[in-house]
C-alpha positions as CSV (number, residue, x, y, z in Angstrom):
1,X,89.1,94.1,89.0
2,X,90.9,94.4,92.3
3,X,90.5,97.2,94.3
4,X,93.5,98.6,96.8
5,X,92.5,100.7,99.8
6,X,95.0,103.1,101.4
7,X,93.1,105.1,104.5
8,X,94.8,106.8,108.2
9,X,91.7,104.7,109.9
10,X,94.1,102.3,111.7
11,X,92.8,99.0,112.6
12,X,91.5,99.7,116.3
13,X,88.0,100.7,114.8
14,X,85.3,98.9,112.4
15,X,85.8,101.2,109.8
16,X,88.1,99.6,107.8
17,X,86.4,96.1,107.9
18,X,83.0,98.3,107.3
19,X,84.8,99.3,104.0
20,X,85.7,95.7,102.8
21,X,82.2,94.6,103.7
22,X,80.3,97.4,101.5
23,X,82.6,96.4,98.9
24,X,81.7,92.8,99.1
25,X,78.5,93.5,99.5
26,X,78.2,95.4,95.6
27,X,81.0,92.8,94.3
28,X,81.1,89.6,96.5
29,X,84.3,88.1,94.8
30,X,86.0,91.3,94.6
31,X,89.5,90.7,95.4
32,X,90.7,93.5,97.7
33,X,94.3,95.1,98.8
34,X,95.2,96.7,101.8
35,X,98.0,98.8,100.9
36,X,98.3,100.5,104.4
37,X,95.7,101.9,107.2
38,X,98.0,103.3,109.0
39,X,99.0,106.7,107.2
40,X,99.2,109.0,109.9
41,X,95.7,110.9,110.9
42,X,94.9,113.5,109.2
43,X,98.4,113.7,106.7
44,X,97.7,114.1,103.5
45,X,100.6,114.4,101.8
46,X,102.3,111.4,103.6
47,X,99.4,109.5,102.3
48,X,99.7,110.7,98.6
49,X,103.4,110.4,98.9
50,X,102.8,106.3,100.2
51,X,100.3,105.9,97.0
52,X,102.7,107.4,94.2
53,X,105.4,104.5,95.9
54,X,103.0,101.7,96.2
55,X,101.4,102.5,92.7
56,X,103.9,100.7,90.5
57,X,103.6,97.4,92.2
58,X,99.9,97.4,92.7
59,X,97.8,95.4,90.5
60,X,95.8,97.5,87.9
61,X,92.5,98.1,88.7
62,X,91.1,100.8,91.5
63,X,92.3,102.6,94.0
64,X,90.6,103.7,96.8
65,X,92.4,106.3,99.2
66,X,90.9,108.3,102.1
67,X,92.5,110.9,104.0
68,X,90.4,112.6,104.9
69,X,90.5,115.6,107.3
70,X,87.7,118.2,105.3
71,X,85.0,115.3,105.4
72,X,81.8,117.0,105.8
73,X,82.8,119.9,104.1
74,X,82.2,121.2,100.0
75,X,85.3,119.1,99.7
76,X,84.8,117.0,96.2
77,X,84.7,113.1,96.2
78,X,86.0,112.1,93.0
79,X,86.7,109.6,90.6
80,X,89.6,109.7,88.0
81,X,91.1,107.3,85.0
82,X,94.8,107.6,84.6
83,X,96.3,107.9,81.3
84,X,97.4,103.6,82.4
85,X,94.0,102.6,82.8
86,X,94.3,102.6,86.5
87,X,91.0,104.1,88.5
88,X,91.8,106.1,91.7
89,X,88.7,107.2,93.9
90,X,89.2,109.5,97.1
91,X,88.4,113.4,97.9
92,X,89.8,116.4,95.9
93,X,92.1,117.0,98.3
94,X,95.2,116.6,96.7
95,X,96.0,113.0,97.7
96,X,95.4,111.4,94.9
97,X,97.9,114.1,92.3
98,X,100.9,112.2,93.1
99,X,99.4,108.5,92.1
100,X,97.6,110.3,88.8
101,X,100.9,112.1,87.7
102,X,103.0,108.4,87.9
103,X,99.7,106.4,86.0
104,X,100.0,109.3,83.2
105,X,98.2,111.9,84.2
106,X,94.0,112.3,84.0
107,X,92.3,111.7,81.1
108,X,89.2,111.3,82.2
109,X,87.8,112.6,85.7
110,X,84.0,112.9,87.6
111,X,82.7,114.4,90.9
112,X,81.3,111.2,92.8
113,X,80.0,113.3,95.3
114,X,76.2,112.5,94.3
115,X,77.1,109.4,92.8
116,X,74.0,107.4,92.2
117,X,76.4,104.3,93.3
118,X,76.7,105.9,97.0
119,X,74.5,104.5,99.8
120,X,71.9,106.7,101.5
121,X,71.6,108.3,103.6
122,X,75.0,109.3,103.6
123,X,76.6,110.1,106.3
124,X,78.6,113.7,107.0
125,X,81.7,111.8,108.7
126,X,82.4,108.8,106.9
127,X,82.4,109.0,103.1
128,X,84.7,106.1,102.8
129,X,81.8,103.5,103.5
130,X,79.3,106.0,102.1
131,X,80.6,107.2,99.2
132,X,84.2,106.0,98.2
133,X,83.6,102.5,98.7
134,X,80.7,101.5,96.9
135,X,82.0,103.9,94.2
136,X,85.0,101.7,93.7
137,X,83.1,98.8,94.5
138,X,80.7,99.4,91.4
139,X,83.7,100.5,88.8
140,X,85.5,97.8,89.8
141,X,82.7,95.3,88.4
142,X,83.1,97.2,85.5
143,X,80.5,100.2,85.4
144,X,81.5,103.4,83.6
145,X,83.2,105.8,85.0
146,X,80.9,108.5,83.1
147,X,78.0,106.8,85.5
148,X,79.6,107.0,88.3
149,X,79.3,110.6,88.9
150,X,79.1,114.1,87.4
151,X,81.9,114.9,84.5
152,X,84.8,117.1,85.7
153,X,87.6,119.2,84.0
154,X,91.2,117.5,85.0
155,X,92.3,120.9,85.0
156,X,90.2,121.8,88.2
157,X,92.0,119.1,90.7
158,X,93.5,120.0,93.3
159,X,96.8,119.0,92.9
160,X,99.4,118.8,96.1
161,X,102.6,120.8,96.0
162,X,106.0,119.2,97.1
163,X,108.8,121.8,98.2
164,X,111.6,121.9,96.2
165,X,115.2,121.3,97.2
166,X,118.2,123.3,95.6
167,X,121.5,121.7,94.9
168,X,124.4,123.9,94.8
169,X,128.5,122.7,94.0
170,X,128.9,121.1,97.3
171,X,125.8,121.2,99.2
172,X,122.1,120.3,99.2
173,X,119.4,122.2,101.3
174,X,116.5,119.7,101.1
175,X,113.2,118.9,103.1
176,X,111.9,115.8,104.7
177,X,108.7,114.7,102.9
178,X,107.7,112.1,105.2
179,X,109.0,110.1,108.5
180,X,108.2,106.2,108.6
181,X,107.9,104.0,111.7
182,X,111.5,103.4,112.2
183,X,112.5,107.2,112.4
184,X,114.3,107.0,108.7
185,X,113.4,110.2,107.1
186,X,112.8,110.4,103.0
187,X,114.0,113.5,101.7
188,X,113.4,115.3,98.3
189,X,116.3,114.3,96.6
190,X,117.7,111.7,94.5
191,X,120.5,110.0,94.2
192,X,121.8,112.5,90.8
193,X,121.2,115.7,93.7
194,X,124.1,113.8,96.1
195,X,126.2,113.2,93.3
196,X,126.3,116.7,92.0
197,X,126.9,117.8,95.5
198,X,130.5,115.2,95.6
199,X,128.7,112.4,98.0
200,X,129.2,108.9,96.6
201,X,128.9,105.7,98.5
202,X,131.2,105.9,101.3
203,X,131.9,109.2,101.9
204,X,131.2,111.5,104.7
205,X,128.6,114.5,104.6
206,X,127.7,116.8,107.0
207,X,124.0,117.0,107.8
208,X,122.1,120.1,109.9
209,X,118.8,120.7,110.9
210,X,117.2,122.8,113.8
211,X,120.4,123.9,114.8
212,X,121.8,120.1,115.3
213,X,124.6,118.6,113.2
214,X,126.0,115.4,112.7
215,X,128.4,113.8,110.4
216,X,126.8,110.9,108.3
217,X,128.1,108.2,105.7
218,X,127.1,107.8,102.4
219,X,126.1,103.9,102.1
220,X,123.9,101.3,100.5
221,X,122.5,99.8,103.4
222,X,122.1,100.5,107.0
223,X,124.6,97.3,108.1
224,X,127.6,99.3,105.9
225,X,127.6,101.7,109.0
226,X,127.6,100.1,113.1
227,X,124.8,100.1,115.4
228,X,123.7,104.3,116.1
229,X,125.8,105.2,113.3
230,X,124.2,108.0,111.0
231,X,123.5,107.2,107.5
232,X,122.3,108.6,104.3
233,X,121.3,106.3,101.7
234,X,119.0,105.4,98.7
235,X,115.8,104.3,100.0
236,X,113.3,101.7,97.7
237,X,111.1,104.3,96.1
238,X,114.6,106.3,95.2
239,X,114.9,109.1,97.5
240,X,117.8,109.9,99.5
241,X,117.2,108.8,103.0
242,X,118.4,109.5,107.1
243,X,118.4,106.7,108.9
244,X,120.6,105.6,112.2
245,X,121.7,101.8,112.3
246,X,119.0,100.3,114.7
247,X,118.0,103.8,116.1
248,X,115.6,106.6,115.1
249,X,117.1,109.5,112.9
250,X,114.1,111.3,113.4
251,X,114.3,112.0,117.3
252,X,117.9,112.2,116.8
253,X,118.2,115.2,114.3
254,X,114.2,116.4,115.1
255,X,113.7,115.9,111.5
256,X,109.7,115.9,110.9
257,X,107.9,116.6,107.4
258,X,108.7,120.0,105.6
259,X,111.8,120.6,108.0
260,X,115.1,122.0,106.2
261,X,118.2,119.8,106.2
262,X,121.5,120.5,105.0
263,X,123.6,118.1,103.2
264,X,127.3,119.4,102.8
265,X,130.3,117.5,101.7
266,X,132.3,116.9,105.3
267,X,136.0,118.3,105.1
């Protein structure tokens, strides 16, 4: 059963190599995917947000996820099955809600923080060769997930919290859920919120933030609009998007997770 790892370690350390070798180690053929390492440090939500995306065109099998910023702590490590099938082992910290809630919810969950699968001793400041790893190592070779730790109510998971955008006649006050490495800003809205607002592809809206404001165009693609051109489009997960053509919407606007942005049809 392949097993996908999604961590903020970077590459610049041993850790994540340390992770694939304890894997290999349990389950020597185990075939492993690194979805990303590079969630920023300590960002939880941009990691859970990154997972929910990546879930649907992941292999089945289990998911490992660490970020990881209460390590140490009475934090729980946990193990869950998702109402697909899918596995998804990481702490209780809320990164893992969004992946369960697109596999179909829990149906079956266990606190893997004394796992008899863990390596000892275990250390306080990195579960995810400690704990996580050889947890997903050892259900991935097909042990049961009732072994693999003590059983837990779904019900008592902590479960991460997205704001919520309102959409009135003719304009949208949303939030940015997450920044990527280009500067293009994913919003919490969908394409149904421009549409009741009057924005369809090609037209101009009026976007503010922070006290800045710029007019952008509605558009498929970032080559419908020229080079450091504002645009506002539907990104590949399905969330409306700010991006500049070949520049960084981001800086521009000082757009950065949970900051309001106002969407209004331009006149």
């Amino acid at each position: 059963m392949t097993v996908t790892l999604l961590t903020d370690y970077g590459h610049d350390d041993e850790f994540v190599g340390v992770c694939h070798g304890v894997i290999r180690t349990i389950v020597p053929d185990a075939p492993i995917v690194d979805v990303t390492h590079g969630i920023p440090r300590h960002s939880i939500r941009h990691g859970a947000l990154v997972l929910r995306n990546a879930l649907p065109y992941l292999p089945p099998g289990v998911h490992m996820a660490v970020v990881d910023p209460q390590v140490g702590t009475e934090r729980r490590a946990v193990a869950v099955r998702c109402g697909d099938g899918r596995l998804l082992v990481g702490p209780d910290n809320g990164l893992l809600s969004l992946a369960w809630e697109r596999a179909g919810g829990v149906v079956e969950a266990v606190d893997v923080s004394r796992s008899p699968h863990r390596l000892e001793p275990v250390s306080a400041t990195f579960h995810g060769r400690d704990v996580f790893a050889p947890v997903a190592a050892h259900l991935s070779a097909g042990a049961a997930l009732a072994d693999a730790g003590d059983p837990l109510d779904p019900a008592d998971l902590v479960e991460l919290e997205l704001p919520v955008a309102s959409v009135g006649a003719d304009e949208a006050l949303a939030h940015v859920l997450l920044v990527d490495r280009f500067g293009n800003a994913a919003l919490n809205l969908d394409h149904a919120a421009l549409l009741a607002t009057g924005g369809t592809i090609g037209s101009r809206v009026l976007v503010e933030s922070g006290g800045r404001s710029r007019k952008a165009t509605v558009v498929q693609t970032f080559a419908d609009v020229a080079p450091g051109e504002l645009l506002l489009y539907e990104d590949a997960w399905g969330w409306l998007a700010l991006a500049i053509n070949r520049g960084d919407a981001a800086a521009e606007l000082g757009l950065e997770p949970d900051r309001e942005v106002r969407i209004a049809a331009s006149r």
